[in-house]
C-alpha positions as CSV (number, residue, x, y, z in Angstrom):
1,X,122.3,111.0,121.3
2,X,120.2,115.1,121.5
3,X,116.6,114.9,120.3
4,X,118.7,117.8,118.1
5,X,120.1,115.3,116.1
6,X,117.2,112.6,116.3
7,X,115.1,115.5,114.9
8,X,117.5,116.0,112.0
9,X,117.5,112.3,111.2
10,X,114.3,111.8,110.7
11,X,113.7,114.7,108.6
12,X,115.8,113.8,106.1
13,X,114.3,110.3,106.2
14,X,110.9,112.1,105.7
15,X,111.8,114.5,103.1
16,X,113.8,111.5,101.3
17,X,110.6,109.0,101.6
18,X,108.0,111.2,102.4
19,X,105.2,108.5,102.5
20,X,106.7,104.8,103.5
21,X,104.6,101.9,103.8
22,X,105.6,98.3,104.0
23,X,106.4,95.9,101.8
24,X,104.2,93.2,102.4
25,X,101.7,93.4,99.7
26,X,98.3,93.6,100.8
27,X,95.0,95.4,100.4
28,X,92.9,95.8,103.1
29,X,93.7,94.9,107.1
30,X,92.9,91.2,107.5
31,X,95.3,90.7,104.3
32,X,97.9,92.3,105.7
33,X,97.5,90.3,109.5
34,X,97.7,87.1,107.5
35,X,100.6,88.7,105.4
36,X,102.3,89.8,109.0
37,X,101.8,86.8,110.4
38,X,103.5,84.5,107.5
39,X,106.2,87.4,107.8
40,X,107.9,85.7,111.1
41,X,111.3,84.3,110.1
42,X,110.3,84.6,106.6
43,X,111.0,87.6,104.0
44,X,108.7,89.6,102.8
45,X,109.3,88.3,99.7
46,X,108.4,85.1,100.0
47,X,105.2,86.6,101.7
48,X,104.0,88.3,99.1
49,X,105.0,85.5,96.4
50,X,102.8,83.4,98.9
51,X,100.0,85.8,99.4
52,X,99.1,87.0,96.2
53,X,97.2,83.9,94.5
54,X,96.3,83.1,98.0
55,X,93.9,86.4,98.9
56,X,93.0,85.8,94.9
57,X,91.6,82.4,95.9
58,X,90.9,84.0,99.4
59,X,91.1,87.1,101.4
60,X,88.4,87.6,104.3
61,X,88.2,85.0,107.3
62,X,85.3,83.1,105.9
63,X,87.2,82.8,102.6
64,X,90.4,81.3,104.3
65,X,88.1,79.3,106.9
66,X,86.2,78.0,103.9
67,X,89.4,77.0,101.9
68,X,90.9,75.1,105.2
69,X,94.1,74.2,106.6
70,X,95.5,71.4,103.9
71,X,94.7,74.0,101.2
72,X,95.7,76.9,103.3
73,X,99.0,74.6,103.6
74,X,99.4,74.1,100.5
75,X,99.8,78.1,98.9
76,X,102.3,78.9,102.5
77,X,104.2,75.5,102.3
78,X,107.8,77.6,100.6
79,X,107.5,80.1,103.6
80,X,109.1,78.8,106.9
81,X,107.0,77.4,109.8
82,X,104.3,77.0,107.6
83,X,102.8,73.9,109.3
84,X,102.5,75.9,112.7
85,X,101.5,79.1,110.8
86,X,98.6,77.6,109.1
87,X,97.3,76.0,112.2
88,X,97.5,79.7,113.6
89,X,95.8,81.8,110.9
90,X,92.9,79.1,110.8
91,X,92.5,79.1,114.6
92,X,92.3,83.1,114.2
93,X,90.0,83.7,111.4
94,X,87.6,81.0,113.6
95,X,87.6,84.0,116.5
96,X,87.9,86.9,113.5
97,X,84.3,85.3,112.3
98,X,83.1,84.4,115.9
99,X,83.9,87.4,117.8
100,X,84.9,90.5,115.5
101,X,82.2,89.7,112.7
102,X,85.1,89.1,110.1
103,X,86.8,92.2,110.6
104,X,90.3,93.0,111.9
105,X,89.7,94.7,115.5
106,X,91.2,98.3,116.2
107,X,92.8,96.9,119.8
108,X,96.1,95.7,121.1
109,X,94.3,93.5,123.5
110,X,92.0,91.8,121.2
111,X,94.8,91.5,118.4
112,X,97.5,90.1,121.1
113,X,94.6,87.4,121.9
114,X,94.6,86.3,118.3
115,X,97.0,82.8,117.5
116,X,100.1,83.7,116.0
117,X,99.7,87.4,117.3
118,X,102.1,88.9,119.5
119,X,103.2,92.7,120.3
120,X,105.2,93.0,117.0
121,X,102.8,91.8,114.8
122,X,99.7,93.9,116.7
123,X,101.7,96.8,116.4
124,X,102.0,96.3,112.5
125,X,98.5,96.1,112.2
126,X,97.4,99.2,114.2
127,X,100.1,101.3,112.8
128,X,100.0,100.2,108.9
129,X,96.5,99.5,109.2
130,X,94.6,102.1,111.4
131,X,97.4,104.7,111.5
132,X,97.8,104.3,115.2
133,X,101.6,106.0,116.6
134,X,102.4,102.5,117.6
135,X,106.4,100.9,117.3
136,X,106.3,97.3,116.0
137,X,110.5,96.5,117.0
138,X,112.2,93.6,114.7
139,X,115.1,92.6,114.4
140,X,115.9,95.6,112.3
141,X,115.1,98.3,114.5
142,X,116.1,97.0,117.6
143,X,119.9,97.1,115.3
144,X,119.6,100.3,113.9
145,X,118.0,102.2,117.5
146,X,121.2,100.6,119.4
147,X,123.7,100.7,116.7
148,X,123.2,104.8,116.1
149,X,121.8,105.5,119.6
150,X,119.0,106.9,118.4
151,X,117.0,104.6,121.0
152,X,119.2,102.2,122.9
153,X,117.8,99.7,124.8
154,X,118.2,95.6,125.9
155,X,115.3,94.1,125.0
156,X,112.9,94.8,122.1
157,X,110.0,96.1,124.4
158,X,112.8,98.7,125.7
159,X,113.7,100.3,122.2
160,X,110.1,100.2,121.7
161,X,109.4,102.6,124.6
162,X,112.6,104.7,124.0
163,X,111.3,104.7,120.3
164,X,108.2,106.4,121.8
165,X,109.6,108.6,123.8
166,X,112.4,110.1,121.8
167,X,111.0,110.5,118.3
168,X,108.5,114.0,117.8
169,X,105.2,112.6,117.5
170,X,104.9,114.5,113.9
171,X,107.0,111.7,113.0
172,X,105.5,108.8,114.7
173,X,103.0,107.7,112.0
174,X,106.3,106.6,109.8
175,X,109.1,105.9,112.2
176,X,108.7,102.0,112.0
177,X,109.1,102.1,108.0
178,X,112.1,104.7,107.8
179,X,113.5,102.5,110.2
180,X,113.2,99.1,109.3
181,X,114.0,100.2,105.7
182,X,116.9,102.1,106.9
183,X,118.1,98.5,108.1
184,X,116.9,96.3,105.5
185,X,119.2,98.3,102.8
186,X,121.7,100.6,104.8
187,X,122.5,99.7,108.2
188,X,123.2,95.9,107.7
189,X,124.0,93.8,110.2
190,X,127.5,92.7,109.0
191,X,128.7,95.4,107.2
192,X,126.5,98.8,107.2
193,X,126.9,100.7,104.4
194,X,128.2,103.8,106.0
195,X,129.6,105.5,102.7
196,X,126.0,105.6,101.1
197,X,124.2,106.3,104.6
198,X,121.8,109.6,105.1
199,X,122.3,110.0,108.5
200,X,126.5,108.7,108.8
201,X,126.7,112.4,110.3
202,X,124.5,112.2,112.6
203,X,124.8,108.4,113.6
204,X,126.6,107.2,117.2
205,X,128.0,103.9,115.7
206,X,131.6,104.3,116.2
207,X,132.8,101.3,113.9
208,X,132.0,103.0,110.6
209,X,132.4,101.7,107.8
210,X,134.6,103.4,104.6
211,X,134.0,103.4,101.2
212,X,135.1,100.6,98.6
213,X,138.9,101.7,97.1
């Protein structure tokens, strides 16, 4: 694919969603860790259904330390892994109150140290949360990059960099939304939805699909 048409895609994903966020609910940067955390082979759904009376009860690292592991168990137990999550997000809020006074640190480093925290989930955090030009590649955008060659690469650290490298930095801030919506609800795995698709003009993906009869 030309950064011509690269540049073209993602203006019309900007001028058709001009400000895209995520879709986990949350309200400040430590609810929205917990919320990425809990999002691992879960849906974002289920996260949020989880998370809501859970920051009511408890939303800071003292909070969630305070309410402990059975009860944290008890409001995650309908999202998957929730034994091994729980264990995680305890174990992290300990170091949150230990060595980052409560608060969510601004660095990859210290966030990758964190349990349950790898480079997905740290790129979330500094992107969503601080507004860093970070690329946080799921399963989602490592599709849509390959499948319209807009980044192709083998492994999701590749697409990340490609990601970087290819997309105008004016759009950086956003790219990780329009594009993990843009496979959430257009570019499915099984059957993209092609007829209904922004960018079908502009897309590499060969095996396009056609409308309904």
């Amino acid at each position: 694919m030309n950064q011509n048409k690269r540049i073209q895609i993602f203006e019309r994903w900007s001028a058709a969603n001009p400000a895209p966020t995520t879709e986990l609910i949350h309200g400040s940067p430590f609810e929205l860790l917990i919320a990425v955390i809990l999002s691992a082979q879960a849906t974002d759904k289920s996260v949020n259904k989880a998370t809501q009376p859970l920051f009511a009860r408890a939303n800071t690292a003292s909070a969630i330390l305070a309410l402990g592991e059975d009860e944290l168990r008890t409001h995650i137990r309908n999202i998957g892994l929730f034994n091994s999550k729980a264990k995680n997000i305890i174990k992290t809020c300990a170091i949150l109150v230990a060595e980052h006074e409560g608060q969510v640190p601004r660095d990859r480093q210290a966030l990758e140290s964190l349990p349950g925290v790898g480079r997905k989930t740290a790129n979330v955090v500094l992107n969503t949360a601080f507004g860093e030009l970070t690329m946080a590649v799921d399963t989602h955008i490592f599709r849509v990059s390959n499948r319209t060659g807009i980044a192709p690469g083998k492994t999701p650290l590749a697409v990340e960099r490609a990601l970087l490298r290819h997309i105008p930095k004016r759009f950086l801030k956003n790219a990780h939304h329009w594009l993990i919506l843009h496979g959430r609800y257009t570019c499915l795995a099984r059957k993209p939805r092609c007829p209904e698709c922004l960018i079908a003009d502009l897309c590499d993906y060969r095996d396009k699909t056609a409308a309904a009869v």
